[in-house]
KOLGU-127984 format. One record per residue (C-alpha): residue number from 1; x, y negated, z; residue in three letters. Coordinates in steps of 0.001 Angstrom, whole numbers, padded with zeros to 6 digits. Each point is the difference from the previous one (the first is absolute). Example, Ala and Ser with C-alpha at 12.3 -4.5 7.8 and 13.67 -1.06 7.14 Angstrom:
 resi       X       Y       Z resn
    1  012300  004500  007800  ALA
    2  001370 -003440 -000660  SER
***
This chain:
 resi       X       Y       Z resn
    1  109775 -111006  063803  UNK
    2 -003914 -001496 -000573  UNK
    3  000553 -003621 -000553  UNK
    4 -002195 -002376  002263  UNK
    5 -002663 -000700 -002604  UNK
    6 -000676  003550 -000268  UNK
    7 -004295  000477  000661  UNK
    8 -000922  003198  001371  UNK
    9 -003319 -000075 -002410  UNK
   10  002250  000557 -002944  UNK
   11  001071  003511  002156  UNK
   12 -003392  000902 -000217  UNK
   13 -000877 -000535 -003788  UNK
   14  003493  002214 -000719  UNK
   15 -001618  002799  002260  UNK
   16 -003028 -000649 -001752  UNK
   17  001352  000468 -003232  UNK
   18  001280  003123  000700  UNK
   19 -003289  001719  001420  UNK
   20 -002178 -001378 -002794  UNK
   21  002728  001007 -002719  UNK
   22 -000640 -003552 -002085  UNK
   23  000668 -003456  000584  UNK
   24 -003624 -000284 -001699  UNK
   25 -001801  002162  002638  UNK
   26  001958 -001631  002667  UNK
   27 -000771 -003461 -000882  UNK
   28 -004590  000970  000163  UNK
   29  001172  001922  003663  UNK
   30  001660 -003406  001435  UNK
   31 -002552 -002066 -002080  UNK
   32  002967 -002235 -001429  UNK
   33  000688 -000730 -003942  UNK
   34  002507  002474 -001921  UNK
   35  002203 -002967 -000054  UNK
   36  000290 -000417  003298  UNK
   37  000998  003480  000492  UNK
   38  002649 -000692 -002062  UNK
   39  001187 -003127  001314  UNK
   40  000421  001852  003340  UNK
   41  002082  002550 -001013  UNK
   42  001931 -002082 -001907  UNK
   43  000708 -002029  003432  UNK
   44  000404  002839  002002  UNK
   45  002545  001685 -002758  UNK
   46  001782 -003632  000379  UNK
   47  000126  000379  003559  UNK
   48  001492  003242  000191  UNK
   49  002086 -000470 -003180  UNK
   50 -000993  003675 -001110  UNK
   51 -002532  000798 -002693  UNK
   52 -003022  001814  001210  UNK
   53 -002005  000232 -003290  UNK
   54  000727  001097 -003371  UNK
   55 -001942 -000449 -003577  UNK
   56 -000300  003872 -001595  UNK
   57 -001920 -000491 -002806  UNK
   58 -003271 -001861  000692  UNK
   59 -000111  000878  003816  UNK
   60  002241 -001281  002744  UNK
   61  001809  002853  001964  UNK
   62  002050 -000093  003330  UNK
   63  003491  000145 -000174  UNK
   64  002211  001795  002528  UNK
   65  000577 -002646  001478  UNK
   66 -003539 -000238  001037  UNK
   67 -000420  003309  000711  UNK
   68  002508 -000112  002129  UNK
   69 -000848 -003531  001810  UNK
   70 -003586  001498  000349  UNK
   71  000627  002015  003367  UNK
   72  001260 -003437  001770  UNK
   73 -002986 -001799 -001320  UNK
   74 -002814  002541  001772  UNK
   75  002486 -000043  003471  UNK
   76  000472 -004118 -000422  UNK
   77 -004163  000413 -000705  UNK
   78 -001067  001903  002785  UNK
   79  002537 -001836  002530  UNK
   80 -002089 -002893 -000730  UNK
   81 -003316  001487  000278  UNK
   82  001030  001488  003813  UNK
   83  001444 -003730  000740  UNK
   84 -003672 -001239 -001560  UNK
   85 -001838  002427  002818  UNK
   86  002985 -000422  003114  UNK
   87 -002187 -002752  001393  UNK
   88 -003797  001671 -000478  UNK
   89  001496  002967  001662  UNK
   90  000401 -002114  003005  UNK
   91 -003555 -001927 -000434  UNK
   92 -001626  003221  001091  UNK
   93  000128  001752  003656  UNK
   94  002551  002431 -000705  UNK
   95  003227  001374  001581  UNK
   96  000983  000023  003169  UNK
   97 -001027 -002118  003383  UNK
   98  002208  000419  002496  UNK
   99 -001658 -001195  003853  UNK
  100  001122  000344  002819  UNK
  101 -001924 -000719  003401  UNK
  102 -000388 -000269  003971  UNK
  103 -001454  003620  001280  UNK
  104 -002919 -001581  001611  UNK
  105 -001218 -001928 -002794  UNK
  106  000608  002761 -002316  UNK
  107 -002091  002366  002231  UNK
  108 -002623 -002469  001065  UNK
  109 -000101 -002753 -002118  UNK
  110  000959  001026 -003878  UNK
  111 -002490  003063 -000905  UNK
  112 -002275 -002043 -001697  UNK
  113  002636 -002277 -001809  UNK
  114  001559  003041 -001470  UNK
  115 -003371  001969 -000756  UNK
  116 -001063 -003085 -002201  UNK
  117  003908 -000420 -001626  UNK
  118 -000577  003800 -000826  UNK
  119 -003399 -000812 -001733  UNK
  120  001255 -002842 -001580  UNK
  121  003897  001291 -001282  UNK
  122 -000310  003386 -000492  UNK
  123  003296 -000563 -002739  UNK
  124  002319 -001101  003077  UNK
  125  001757  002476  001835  UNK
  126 -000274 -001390  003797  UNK
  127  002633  000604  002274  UNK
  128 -000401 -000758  003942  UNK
  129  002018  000778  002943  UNK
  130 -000049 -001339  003721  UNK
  131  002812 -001980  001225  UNK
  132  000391 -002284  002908  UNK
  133 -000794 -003560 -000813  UNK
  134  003879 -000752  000351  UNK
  135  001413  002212 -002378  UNK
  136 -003187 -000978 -002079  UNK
  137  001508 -003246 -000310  UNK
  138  002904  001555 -001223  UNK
  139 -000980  002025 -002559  UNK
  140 -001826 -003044 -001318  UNK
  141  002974 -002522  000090  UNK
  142  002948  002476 -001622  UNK
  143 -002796  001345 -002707  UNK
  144 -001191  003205  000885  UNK
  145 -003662 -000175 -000052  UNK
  146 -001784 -002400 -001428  UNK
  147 -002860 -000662  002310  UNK
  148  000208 -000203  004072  UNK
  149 -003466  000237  001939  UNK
  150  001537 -000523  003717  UNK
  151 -000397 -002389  003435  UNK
  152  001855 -003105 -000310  UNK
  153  003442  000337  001063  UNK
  154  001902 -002940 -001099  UNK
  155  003379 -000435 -001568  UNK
  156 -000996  000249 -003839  UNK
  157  002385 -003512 -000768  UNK
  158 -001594 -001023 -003210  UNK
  159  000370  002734 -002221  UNK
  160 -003447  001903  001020  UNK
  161 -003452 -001077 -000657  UNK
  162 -002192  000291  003160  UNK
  163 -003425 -000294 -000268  UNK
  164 -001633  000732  004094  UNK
  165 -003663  002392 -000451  UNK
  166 -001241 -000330  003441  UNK
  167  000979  000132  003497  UNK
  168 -001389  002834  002447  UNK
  169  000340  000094  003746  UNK
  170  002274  001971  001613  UNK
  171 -001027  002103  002780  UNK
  172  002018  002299  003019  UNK
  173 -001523  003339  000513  UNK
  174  000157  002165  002891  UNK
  175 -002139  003232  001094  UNK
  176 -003443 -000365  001423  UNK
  177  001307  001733  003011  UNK
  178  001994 -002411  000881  UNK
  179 -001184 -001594  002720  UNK
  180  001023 -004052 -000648  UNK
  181 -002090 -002605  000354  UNK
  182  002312 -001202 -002414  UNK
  183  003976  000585 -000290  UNK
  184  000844 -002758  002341  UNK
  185  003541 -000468 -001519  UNK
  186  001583 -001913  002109  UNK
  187  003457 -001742 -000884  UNK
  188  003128  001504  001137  UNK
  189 -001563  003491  000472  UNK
  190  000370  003082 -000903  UNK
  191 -002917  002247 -001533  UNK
  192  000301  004039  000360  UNK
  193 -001702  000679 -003621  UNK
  194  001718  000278 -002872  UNK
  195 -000813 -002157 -003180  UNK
  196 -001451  002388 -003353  UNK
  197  001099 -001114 -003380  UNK
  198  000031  001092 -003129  UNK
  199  003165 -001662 -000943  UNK
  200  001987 -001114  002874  UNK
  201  001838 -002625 -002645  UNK
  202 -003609 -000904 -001067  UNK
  203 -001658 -003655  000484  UNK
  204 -002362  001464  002719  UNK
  205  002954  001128  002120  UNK
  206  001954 -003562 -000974  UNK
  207 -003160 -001887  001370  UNK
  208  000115  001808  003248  UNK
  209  003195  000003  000602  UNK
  210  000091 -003669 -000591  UNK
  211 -003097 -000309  002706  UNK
  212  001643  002270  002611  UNK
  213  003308 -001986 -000284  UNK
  214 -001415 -003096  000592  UNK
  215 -001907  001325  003077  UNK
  216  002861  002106  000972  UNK
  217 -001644  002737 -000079  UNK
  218  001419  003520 -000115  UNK
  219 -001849  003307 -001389  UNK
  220  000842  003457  000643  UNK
  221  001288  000813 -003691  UNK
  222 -001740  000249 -003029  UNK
  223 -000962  002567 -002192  UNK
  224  000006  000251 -003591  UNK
  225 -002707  002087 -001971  UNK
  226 -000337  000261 -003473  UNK
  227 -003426 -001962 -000651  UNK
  228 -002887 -001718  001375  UNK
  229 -002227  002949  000111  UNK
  230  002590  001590  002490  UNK
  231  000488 -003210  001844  UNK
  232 -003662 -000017  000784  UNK
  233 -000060  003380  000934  UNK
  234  002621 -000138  002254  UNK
  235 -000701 -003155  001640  UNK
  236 -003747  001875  000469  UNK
  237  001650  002859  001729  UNK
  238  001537 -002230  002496  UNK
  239  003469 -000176 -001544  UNK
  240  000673 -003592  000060  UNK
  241 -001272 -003209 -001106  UNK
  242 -000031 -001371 -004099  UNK
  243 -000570 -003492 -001386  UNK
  244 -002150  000275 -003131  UNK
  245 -001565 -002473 -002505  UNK
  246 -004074  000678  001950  UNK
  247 -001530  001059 -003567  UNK
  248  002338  002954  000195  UNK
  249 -001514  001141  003644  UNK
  250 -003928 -001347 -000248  UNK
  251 -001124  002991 -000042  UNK
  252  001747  001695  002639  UNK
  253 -000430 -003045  001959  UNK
  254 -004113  000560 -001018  UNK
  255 -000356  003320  000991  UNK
  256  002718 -000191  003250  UNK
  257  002691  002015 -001125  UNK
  258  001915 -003056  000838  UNK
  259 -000338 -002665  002458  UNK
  260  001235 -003832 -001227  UNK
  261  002296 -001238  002448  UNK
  262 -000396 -003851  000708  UNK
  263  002907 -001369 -000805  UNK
  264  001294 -003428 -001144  UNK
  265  000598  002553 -003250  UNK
  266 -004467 -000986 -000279  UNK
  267  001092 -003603 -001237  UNK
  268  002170  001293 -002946  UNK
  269  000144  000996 -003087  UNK
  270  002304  001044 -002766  UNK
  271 -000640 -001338 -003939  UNK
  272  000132  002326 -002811  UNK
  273  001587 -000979 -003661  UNK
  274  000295  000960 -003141  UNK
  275  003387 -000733 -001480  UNK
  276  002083  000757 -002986  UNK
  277  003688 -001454 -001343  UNK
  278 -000254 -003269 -001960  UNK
  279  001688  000666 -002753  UNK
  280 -001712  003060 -000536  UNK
  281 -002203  000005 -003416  UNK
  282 -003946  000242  001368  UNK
  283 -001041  003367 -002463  UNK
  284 -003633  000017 -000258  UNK
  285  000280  002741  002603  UNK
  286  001564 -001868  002293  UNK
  287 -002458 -002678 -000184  UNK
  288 -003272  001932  000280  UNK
  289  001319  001642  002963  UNK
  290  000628 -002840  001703  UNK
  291 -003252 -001725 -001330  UNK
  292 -001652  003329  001730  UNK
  293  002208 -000541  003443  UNK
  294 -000924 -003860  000413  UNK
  295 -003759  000305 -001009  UNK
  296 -000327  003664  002686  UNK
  297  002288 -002346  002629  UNK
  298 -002287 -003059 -000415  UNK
  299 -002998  001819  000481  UNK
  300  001177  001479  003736  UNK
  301  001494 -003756  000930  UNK
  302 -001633 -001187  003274  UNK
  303 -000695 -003945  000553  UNK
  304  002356 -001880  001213  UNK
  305  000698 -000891  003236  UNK
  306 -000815  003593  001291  UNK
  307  003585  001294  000140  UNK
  308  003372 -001481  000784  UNK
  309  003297  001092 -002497  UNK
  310  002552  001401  002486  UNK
  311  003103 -002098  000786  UNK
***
């Protein structure tokens, strides 16, 4: 067994030795004295209570011993030198990112985040899929990815950092043929248009049904599409009504594709964060991509006092 006072240079003069052939040749490579040479293989035969070196003549040869202990020496060696370069492995964007986000931001909001992470960490594999902002939360709390770009849904207890980006209005949308001088939603009613989601366990479809409750207000049914793009398009053709954060319907609501139905929906908004588990290690991925998210999210923030977080 080494003993405790066992230095790891004296390792490295033995393998030394043995690739230069000559304690003499060894000793101008390392830049010490012959003597100390000497002195540490003296130690390090003390500590291992074998003898590594043996006078032949004039020259000093390598016993068996050595020989033998040589093999342990380069895999003791190089065990060191991959401990030495663990951390700088991890100083540089490389691996993995794992992110997962809200299909409206993703679609609307992130392009230009993830074109400049692309440009800037071409060494980290990005992965990205869609989730609701529920099961976002999830995934972020139990470990499974390590950064959450979603709308905030509450319930993180204290074991998630949330940082909020920016809050965006929310806005019901209905075809232009619809003729409504508004959907005059009155309480205890009950409206013959179904509701379009794209994930009827989503936040959109929470906050409505939240809104309708309170108002007692009953819809048709509600249909469930796979995305936004299809939400849009159905709600264009007529199909139904959607609640949508407004920058993911300003153009259709530009060029009258869809018609903006006033609402009490036109005083609210939703907030988008940025979140990832506490005790998660911040890789320098993780950190430039979130540096990327807030400084894209701050840039699109509106002054205050022009929307209202929804309650």
């Amino acid at each position: 067994m080494f003993g405790e006072t066992m230095e790891l240079k004296y390792l490295v003069t033995f393998k030394t030795i043995l690739q230069c052939g000559s304690f003499m040749e060894a000793a101008q490579k390392l830049n010490y004295t012959q003597s100390t040479i000497t002195f540490q293989m003296q130690q390090l035969e003390c500590e291992l209570h074998v003898q590594l070196f043996e006078k032949i003549g004039r020259k000093m040869a390598v016993t068996q011993a050595g020989r033998e202990l040589a093999p342990y020496v380069d895999e003791v060696l190089q065990s060191v030198e991959r401990l030495s370069n663990y951390g700088k492995e991890y100083a540089v964007l490389s691996g993995t990112l794992q992110v997962a986000a809200a299909e409206t931001l993703l679609t609307y909001q992130m392009q230009p985040i993830l074109k400049r992470f692309r440009e800037q960490a071409p060494g980290v594999k990005l992965s990205i899929r869609c989730e609701n902002c529920y099961r976002i939360r999830d995934e972020v709390l139990r470990g499974g990815v390590d950064i959450g770009v979603h709308y905030d849904v509450g319930g993180y207890g204290g074991s998630m950092t949330v940082q909020p980006l920016a809050e965006f209005p929310i806005t019901l949308v209905a075809a232009p043929q619809r003729q409504w001088s508004g959907l005059a939603f009155g309480t205890d009613s009950r409206q013959p248009i179904p509701l379009i989601t794209n994930d009827r366990n989503g936040i959109y479809q929470r906050i409505m049904e939240r809104w309708l409750s309170r108002r007692r207000i009953v819809l048709e049914n509600v249909i469930e599409l796979g995305n936004t793009e299809t939400v849009k398009s159905c709600v264009a053709g007529d199909l139904g009504i959607a609640l949508l954060p407004r920058f993911a319907v300003e153009r259709q609501l530009a060029d009258g594709t869809l018609q903006a139905v006033e609402s009490d929906f036109s005083r609210e908004s939703i907030t988008a964060v940025c979140s990832h588990h506490k005790n998660k290690w911040v890789t320098p991925a993780m950190e430039l991509f979130m540096e990327l998210t807030r400084e894209h999210f701050a840039a699109l923030r509106q002054p205050e006092g022009q929307q209202a977080k929804y309650a």
